[in-house]
Each structure stands twice: as C-alpha cells, then as structure tokens.
C-alpha positions in Angstrom: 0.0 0.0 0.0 1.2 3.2 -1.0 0.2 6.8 0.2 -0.1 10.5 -1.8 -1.4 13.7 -0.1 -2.3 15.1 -3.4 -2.8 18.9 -1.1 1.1 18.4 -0.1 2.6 17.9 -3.9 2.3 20.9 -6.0 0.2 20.3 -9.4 3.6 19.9 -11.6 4.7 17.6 -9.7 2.0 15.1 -8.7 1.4 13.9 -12.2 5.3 13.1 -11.7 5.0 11.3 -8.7 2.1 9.6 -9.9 2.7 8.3 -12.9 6.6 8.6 -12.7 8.7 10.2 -15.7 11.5 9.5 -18.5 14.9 10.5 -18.6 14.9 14.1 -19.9 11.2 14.8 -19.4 12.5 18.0 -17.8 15.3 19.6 -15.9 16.5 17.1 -13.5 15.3 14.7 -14.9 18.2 12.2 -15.0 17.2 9.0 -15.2 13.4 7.3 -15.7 12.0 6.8 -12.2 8.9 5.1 -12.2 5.3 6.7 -10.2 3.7 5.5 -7.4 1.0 3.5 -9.1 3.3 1.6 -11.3 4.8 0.7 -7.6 2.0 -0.6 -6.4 0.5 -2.7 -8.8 -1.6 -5.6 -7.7 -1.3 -3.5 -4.6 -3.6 -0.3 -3.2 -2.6 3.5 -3.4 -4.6 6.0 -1.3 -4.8 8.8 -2.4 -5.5 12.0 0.6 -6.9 15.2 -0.3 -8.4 14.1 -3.3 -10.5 17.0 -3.3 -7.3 19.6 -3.9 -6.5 18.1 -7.7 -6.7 20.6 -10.3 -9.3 19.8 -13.1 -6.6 18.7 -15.3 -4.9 16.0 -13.1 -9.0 14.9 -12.2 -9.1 14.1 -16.2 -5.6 12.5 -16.0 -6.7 10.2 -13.4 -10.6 9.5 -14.8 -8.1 8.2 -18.0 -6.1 5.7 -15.7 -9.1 4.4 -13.8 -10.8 3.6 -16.5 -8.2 2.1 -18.8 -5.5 1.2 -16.1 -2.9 2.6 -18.8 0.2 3.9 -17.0 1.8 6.5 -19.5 4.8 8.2 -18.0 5.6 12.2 -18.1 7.6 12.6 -21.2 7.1 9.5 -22.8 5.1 9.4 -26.0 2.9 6.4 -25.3 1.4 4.2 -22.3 3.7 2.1 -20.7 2.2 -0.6 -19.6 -1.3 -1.5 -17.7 -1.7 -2.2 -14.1 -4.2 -3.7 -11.5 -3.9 -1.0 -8.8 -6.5 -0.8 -6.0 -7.4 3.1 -5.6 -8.8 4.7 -1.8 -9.6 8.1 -2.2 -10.2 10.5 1.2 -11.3 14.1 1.2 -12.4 16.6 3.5 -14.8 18.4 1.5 -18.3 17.5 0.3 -17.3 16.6 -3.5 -20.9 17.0 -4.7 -21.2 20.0 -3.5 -17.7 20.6 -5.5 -19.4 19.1 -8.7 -22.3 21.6 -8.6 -19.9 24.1 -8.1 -17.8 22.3 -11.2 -14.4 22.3 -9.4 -14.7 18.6 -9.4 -15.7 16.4 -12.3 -18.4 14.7 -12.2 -17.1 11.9 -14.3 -14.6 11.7 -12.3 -16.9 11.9 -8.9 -19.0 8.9 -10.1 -16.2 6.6 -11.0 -14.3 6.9 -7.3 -17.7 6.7 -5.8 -18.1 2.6 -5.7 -18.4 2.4 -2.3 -18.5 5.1 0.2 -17.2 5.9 3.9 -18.6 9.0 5.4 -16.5 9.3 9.0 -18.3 12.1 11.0 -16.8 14.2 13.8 -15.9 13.2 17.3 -18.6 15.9 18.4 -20.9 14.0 16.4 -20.4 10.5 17.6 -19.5 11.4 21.5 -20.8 7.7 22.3 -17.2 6.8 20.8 -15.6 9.1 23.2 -14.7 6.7 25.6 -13.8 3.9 24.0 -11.1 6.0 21.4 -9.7 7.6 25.2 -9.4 4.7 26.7 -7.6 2.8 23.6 -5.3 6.0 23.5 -4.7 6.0 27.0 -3.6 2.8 27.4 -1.1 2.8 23.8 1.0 5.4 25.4 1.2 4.3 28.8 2.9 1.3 26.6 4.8 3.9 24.6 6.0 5.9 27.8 6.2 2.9 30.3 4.0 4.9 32.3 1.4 4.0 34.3 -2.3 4.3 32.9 -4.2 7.2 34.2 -7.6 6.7 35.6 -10.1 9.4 34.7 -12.4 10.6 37.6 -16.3 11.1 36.6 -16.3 14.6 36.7 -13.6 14.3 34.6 -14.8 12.1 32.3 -18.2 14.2 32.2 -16.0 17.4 31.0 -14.5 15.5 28.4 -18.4 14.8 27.0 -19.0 18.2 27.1 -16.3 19.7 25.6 -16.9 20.6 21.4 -13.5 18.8 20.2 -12.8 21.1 17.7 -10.0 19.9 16.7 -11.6 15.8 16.3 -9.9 13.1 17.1 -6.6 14.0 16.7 -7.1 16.7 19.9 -8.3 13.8 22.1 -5.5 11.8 21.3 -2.7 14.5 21.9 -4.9 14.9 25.3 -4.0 11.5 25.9 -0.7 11.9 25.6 -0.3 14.6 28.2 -2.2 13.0 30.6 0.1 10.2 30.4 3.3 12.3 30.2 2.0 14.5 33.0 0.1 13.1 35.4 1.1 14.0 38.8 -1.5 11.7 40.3 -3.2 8.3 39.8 -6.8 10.0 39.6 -7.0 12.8 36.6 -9.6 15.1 37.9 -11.5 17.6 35.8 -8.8 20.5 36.7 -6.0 18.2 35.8 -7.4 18.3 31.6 -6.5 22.1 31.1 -9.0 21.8 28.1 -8.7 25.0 25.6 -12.0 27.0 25.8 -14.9 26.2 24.4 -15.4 27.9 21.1 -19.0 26.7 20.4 -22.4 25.2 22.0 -21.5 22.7 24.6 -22.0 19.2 24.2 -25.0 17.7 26.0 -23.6 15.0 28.3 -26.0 12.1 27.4 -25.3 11.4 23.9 -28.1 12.0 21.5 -29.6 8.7 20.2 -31.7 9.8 17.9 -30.7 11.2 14.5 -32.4 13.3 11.3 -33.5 10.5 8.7 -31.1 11.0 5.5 -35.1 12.4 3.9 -35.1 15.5 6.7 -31.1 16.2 6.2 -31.8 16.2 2.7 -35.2 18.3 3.0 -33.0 20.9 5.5 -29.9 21.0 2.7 -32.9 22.2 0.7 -35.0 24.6 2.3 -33.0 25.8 5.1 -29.6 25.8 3.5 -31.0 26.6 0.0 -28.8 23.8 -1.9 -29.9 22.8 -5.6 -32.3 19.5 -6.1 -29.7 18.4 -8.7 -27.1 18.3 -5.9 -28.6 17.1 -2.6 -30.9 14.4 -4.5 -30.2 13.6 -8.0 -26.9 12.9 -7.7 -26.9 10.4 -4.6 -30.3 8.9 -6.0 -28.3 8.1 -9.8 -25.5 6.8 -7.7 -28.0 4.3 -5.6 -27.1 6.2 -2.2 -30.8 7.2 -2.2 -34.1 4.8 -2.8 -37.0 5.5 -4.6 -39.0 5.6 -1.4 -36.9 8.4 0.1 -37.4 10.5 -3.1 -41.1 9.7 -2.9 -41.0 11.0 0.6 -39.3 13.8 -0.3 -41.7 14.6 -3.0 -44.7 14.4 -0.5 -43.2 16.5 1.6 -42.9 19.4 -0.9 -46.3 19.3 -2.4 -47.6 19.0 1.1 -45.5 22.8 1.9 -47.0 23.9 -1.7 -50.4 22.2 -1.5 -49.6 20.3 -4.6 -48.3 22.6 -7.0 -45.5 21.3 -8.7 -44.4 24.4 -10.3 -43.9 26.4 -6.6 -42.0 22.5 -6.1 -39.7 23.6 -8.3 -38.5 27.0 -6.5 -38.8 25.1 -3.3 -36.2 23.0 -4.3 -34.2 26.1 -5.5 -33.8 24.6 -8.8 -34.5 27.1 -11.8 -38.2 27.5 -13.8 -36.8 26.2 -16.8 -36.1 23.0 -15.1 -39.6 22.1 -14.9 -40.0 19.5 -17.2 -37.1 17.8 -16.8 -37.8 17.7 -13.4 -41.6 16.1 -14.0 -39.7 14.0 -16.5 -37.3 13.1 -14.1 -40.0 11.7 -11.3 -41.8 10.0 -14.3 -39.2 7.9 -15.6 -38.5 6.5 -12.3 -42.3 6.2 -10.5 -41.5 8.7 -8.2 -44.4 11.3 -9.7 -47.2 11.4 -7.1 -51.0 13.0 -8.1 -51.1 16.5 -6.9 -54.9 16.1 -6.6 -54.5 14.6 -3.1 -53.2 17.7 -1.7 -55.3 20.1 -2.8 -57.7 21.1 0.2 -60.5 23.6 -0.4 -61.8 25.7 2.4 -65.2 24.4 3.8 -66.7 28.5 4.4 -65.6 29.3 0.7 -67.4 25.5 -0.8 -71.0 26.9 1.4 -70.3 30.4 -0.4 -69.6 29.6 -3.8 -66.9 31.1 -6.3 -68.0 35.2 -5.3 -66.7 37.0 -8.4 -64.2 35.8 -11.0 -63.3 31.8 -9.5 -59.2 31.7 -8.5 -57.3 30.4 -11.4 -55.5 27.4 -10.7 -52.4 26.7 -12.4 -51.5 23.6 -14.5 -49.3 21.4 -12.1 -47.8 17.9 -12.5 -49.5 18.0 -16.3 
C-alpha cells in the first residue's frame, strides 16, 4: 500500500510522482524513475486530499481508472497496464464541488463505488470513551508509564467539551495526561482543556438522528442547496431509494399544496427546469397525483366562487 497527499505535492509535480517520468522529461530529470502507481500494482494507493487536484490532473486520473494505462511524463505512449486498488479521502463535500464544477463529475462517479462518510468526534460522543481509553492505554505502553484513571467529573468534561480539533485533539490529550500526570486520579482540573469555542456538548449522547429524507429536505430549504445536488446525484449513484425521493416529493407538495411548479423554486432549482424535473419523477415512478393535496376551504365551498373563481395553475401535467 502506497500513500499520496495530493494537497502536499504541487500540481507539476504530482502527475510526476504519480505516474513517474523519462529521462529528460524536464530539468532534473536524469534517469526514468517510475510513479507511485506503477509501484503498487496488484497492490492499493490511497490517495489523501483528493478533493485539492486541479481539473486537469482529475481528467488525468478518470483516464487511468478507466483504462488502467500507466503513460509516464515525457514518454510518448502508455507504458504498460496495471491492476492498482485506488482509496480516495477528502475533507470536503465533492458533490457540492461538482455543482460548483471544481470537481468532475465523471470523475466523482467513478471513485464513488463504495462510500465511507467518518463524522466528527462531536458528532459520535458515544465513541468518546472507547477512542480515550484505547489512546490512554497505547501510550502508557509507549512511555512505560502508568495508565491514568479518569475521575467522573472528569470524564463528564470531556463529553462536554466541542473537540474542535476531532480526534486528533483527544489523542494529543492523551498523551499529556500520560506524560503528566502527577496523580493516579486525573480530575477535571488536571485536563487544562482549551475553551470552548462553540455550544456545549449535551452529556447524554443524543440517540436519535435526522433520517437522510429530513437532512436532505433541510440541505434544501434551510440551507438553500440545488435538487440536482442534494438528490439527484446520490439517487443516480444508488445512495438514495426511490422511497426516500417519494418522501421527499410528499413533503414538498404537502409545503405547496400540490403545486409542482412552486415544487420547483422550493427545491431552488430554476423554472426552466420544470420539465425535466416532471420527467425526471416520471421515468422513475417517483411522480405522485397533486390532486390529493389540494384542500379547499369548507366557508368558501358553502359560499360559492363570489366573483371571477381563482385560477389554478396547470401542475404535474
């Protein structure tokens, strides 16, 4: 296995240390040295920071993913093919990087086979003790110290506490409280934690979680990210059901009383997109009668239509 932070190599040279280069190629260029992927073949590269590629080392690595051709800088044709395993790892949201078309989608589609999503420590505080403990206890082996034992007010401050800085502030916490403990009992003074920079962190861990439909309906209505984005693209890659877009569907016409027109601008996608948006529900059964919704006053049924009657417009035709 074979690492590349592709946000630590500059753009000129990670196609270099990628693919690896010919004698002459360019200046220093003394000898052929091969890249990192022609090392590891029948082997895995991961690659870090995927995100930080430029768009023209994305289109460079869409070729060798999907022909497996390895064609070295400065040589004039493909070397030879290899069976490489590829992890890719970023920190950003890459669809929200497609909409924004600093990522290829292409490219997005063909790393996306199957998909890790590791949330934040503050976000998964039920792992908080188990991650401290197996910290604790790896460098009381690595100082030949003794392990510290956490009081429970101590243990308590550590659940409230944000983490800002994830896992990797927990674990250098660790390391100090096994370097510098003064007593066998760490009490809640003894963890000098930075101050809190956001909310704090209930306590009790909370259990229940927004379903991936009520995330998706907040990306859309509170956050005011496109349809295309937040649903189509995880729904063409299989990360979404048909009965989640359904749901999704119903939940809209139920906020616009079944027109699919206002649908549309609820979803912050643009007029013009109409159609293909009815055509898009259709193809897959995901279109639901806006009839159903429609709810007419009972005081304005016993009056009847006064003047002109309200002209309704043509949804979901």
């Amino acid at each position: 296995m074979m690492t590349v932070n592709c946000a630590a190599v500059a753009e000129t040279l990670l196609e270099t240390e990628l693919f690896g280069h010919v004698r002459g190629s360019f200046t220093g260029a003394y000898r052929d040295r091969p890249g990192v992927l022609e090392l590891a073949n029948r082997g895995t590269v991961f690659l870090d920071e995927v995100g930080e590629m430029s768009l023209r080392m994305q289109g460079v690595l869409l070729r060798f993913l999907e022909t497996g051709e390895i064609q070295r800088v400065g040589s004039d044709r493909a070397l030879t093919r290899v069976d490489v395993r590829v992890i890719a790892a970023t920190n950003r949201v890459l669809l929200d990087s497609v909409a924004a078309k600093t990522f290829r989608e292409d490219l997005y589609y063909r790393l996306n086979v199957i998909q890790l999503s590791v949330p934040p420590l503050r976000d998964r505080m039920e792992d908080l003790p188990l991650l401290l403990d197996h910290f604790l206890e790896s460098f009381a082996r690595q100082h030949a110290r003794p392990c510290p034992v956490l009081s429970e007010d101590a243990r308590a401050a550590l659940l409230r506490h944000p983490w800002p800085g994830n896992v990797r502030e927990l674990k250098n916490l660790a390391e100090r409280l096994v370097v510098q403990q003064s007593s066998p009992e760490i009490n809640a003074t003894d963890l000098r934690l930075e101050p809190r920079s956001g909310p704090p962190v209930n306590v009790t861990p909370v259990v229940e979680r927004k379903t991936v439909v009520e995330e998706m309906w907040d990306a859309m209505t509170r956050e005011r990210q496109s349809f295309w984005s937040v649903v189509y693209s995880p729904f063409m890659s299989r990360d979404l059901t048909r009965s989640d877009l359904r749901a999704l569907v119903r939940m809209g016409l139920e906020h616009t009383s079944g027109n699919y027109k206002i649908l549309v601008e609820l979803f912050n996608m643009r007029p013009d997109d109409y159609k293909r948006f009815l055509s898009f529900l259709r193809k897959y059964h995901c279109h639901i009668p806006f009839q159903q919704f429609r709810c007419v006053p009972i005081a304005a049924a016993k009056k009847g239509p006064a003047t002109d009657p309200p002209r309704d417009l043509a949804v979901g035709e």
